[in-house]
N, C-alpha and C positions, 0 to 999 in steps of 0.2 A: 595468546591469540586476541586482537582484538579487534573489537565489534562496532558497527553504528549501526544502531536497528533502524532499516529504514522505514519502518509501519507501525508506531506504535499509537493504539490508544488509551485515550483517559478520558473519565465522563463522574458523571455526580450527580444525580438526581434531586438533588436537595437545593442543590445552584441552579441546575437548566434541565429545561425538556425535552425528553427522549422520545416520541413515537412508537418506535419497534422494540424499544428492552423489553425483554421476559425472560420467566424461568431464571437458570443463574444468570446469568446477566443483569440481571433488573436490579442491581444493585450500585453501589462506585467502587469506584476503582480509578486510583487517585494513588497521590505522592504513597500515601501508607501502605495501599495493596502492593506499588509495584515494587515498594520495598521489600517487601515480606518474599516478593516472587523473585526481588535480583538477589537474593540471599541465596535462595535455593541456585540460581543461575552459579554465584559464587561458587557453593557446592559441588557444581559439575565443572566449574574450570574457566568459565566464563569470564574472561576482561572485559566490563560493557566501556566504550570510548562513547556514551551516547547515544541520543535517537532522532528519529524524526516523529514528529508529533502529526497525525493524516485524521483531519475532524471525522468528529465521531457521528453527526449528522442529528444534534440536537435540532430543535423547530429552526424554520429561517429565519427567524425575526431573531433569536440568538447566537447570531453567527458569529458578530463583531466578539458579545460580551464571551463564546467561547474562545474567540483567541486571548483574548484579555486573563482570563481563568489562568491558560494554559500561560500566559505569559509569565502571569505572576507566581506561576510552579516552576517555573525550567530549573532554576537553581537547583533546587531539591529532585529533583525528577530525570535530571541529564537530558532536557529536549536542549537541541541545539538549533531546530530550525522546526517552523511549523505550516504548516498543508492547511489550511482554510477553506471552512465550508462558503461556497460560491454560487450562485447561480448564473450561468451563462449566457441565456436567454429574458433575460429580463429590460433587455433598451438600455437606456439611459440609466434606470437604477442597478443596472449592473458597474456599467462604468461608476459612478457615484461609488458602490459596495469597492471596488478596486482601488479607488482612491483612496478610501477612511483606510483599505490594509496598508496601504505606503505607509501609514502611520505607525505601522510595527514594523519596525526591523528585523523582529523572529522570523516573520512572513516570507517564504521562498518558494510558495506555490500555491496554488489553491487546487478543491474537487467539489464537481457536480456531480452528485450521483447518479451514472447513470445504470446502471445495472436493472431498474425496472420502469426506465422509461420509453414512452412510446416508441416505435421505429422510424428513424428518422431524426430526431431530436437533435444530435450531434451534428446533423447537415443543414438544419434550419439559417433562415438567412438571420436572425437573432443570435442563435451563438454562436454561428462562426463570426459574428460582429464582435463578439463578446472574447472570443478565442481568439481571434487578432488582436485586442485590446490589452490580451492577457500577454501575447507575445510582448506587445510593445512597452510590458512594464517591464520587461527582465524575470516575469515568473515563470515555472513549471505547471503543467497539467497533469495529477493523476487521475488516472484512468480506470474507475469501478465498471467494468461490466462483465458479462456472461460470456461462453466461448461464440453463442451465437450472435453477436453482436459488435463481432470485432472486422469481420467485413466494411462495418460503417467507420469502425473507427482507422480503416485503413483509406479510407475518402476523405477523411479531416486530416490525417496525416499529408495528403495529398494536397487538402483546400490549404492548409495554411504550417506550411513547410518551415516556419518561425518559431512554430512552437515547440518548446520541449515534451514529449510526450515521456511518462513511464508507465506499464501497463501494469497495473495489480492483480497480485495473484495470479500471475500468468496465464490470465484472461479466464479465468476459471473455469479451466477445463472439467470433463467430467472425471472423476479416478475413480468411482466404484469405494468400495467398502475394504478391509483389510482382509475380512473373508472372501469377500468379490471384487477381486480386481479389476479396472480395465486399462485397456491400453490406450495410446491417444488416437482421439478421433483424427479419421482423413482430413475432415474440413476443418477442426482446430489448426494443427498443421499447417496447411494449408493458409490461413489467415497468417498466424504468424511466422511464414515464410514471407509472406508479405510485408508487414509490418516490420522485419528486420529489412527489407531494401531500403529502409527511411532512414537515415544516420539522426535525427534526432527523437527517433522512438528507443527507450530502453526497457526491462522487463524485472519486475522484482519475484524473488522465487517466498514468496510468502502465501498467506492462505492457502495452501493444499491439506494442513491439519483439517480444516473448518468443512472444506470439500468433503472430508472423509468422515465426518463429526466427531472431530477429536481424537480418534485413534487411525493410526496408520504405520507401515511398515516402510524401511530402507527400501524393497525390493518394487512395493508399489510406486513410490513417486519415482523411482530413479528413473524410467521412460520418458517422464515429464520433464524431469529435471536435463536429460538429457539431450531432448528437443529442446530447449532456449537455449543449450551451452552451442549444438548444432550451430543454430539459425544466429543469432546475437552475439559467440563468443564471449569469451569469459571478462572483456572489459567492457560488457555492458546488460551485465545481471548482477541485482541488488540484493543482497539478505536483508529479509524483514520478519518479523514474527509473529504477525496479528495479533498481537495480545491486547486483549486477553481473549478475545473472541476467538482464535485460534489452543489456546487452553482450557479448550469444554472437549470433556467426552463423558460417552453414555448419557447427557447431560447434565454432569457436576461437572463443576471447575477442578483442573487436576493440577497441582500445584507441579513446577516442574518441566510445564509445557511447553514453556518459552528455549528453555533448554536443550531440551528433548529433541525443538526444530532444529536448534544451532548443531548440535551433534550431526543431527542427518543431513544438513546441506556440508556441514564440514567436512563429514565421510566421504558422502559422495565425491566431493571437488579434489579430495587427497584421492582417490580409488580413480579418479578420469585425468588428473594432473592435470587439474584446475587450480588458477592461483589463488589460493584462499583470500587473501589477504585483499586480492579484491573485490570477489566477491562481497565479502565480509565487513569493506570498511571504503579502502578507494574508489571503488567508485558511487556509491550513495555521496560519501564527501563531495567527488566532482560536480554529479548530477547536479545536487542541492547548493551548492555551490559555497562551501563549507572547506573545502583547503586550499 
C-alpha cells in the first residue's frame, strides 16, 4: 500500500516560535520523532511514498525561515512538497511574501489560518487580492477552518474560481467522543454539498483523531467519511494524518497514531469500494502537483 501523507507537521522550538504549543505538544518533533513514529507505521504495514509538509503556524515573522527548516529536512523526512505559512491579507507584503516563496521550489501551496479568525476575513477585499495573486502563481490554498465557517469559504470559492482550494480536516465537523458519538451536522452537510459544486475545491480526510482528542472508533467517523466520498467522490479526497497533533489522546502522545488513521481510512475505502490507492496516494500527488 502506498501513501503520500497529505498533512504532515514538523516544528522545533528550539529553532522557531510557536504561540499555541502546550502540554505534549510543546515539544519537536522533527526528522527524529517522525522516525521513531514511521517505524511504528512500518510495523502495521505502512509503505509511506512521502508527505506533504502544511506549516505548523510558528510567529509570522518566521514564516520564510520555517520553509527554509523544512527545506533543509525533506531528504531525511520524505516531504516532497511544502504548504507555507502565508498571510493573505496583508497588501503589497503579501505579494512581496509570495515572491521570496517562488524562491523554493518545495513550495506548492501556502495557509492562512483561518479557523479563529474573524467573520468575514476570507471575503475581505485584501485577501481575496491576495488569493488571486495566489492563483496566478500556480499555488494551492489550504483551508484551516471550523464547520461553521465554510459557508464563507464557499463565496471565495465563488470570488475566485482560479484557485485551488483543499479543505482540512473536512472542515471540522463536530464527531462527539467515542463514548459520544454524533452524527453529521444538517448545516456541515450542507456547506460541503456546496463546496463540492466547485470542481477546484477538494477535501482531505485528516484531523477527525484530533476532533475526537485522539481516540476514536471505525464506526464513529465512518458517517463523516462517508459524506465527502457522497459529495467529492473518491477522486478528490486526500488521506492525511495530522501528525502529530492527530496522535494525542487522553492527552499523551500515542505512538502508533499516524497508523492507526491509515488503517481506518483504508478499512473504510476497502468496506465502501473506494479506490484506495487514490485516496491514499493519486490524488494528494495530483492536487500538489507531484506526478
Amino acid at each position: 500500500m502506498r501513501v503520500l501523507d497529505s498533512h504532515l507537521h514538523l516544528w522545533d522550538p528550539s529553532r522557531l516560535d510557536y504561540d499555541w504549543l502546550e502540554g505534549p505538544l510543546a515539544r519537536a518533533y522533527g526528522a527524529a520523532e517522525l522516525a521513531t513514529a514511521e517505524r511504528g507505521d512500518a510495523a502495521a504495514g505502512e509503505q509511506s511514498a512521502g508527505s506533504i509538509f502544511v506549516q505548523a503556524e510558528c510567529v509570522e515573522a518566521q514564516f520564510l525561515d520555517e520553509v527554509r527548516w523544512v527545506a533543509a529536512h525533506a531528504a531525511e523526512t520524505g516531504v516532497r512538497g511544502i504548504v507555507a505559512g502565508a498571510r493573505l491579507d496583508r497588501g503589497e507584503e503579501t505579494l512581496d511574501h509570495l515572491d521570496a516563496l517562488g524562491g523554493f521550489p518545495e513550495v506548492v501551496g501556502v495557509r492562512h489560518l483561518l479557523q479563529d479568525a474573524p467573520a468575514g476575513t476570507a471575503l475581505s477585499e485584501e485577501f481575496l487580492r491576495g488569493a488571486r495573486a495566489l492563483a496566478g502563481r500556480g499555488l494551492r490554498f489550504d483551508v484551516c477552518v471550523r464547520a461553521r465557517q465554510l459557508p464563507e469559504i464557499v463565496a471565495l470559492a465563488d470570488a475566485v474560481p482560479a484557485l485551488p482550494l483543499v479543505i482540512d480536516h473536512l472542515g471540522k465537523p463536530v464527531i462527539g467522543s467515542s463514548h459520544e458519538p454524533r452524527r453529521p451536522d444538517p448545516a456541515w452537510r450542507r456547506a460541503l454539498h456546496e463546496l463540492a459544486g466547485h470542481r477546484q475545491v477538494v477535501v482531505k480526510l485528516s484531523g477527525l483523531p484530533a476532533e475526537s482528542d485522539g481516540a476514536w472508533t471505525d464506526e464513529q467517523v465512518a458517517p463523516f467519511l462517508d459524506a465527502a466520498a457522497e459529495e467529492f467522490g473518491e477522486d478528490r479526497l486526500l488521506w492525511g494524518s495530522d501528525w502529530p497533533v492527530s496522535a494525542i489522546a487522553a492527552g499523551r502522545y500515542r505512538t502508533g497514531g499516524r497508523a492507526a488513521w491509515l488503517s481506518t481510512v483504508a478499512t473504510w475505502a476497502e468496506h465502501r469500494g473506494v479506490d484506495a490507492d487514490a485516496v491514499l496516494w493519486r490524488n494528494a500527488a495530483r492536487f500538489y502537483g507531484l506526478d
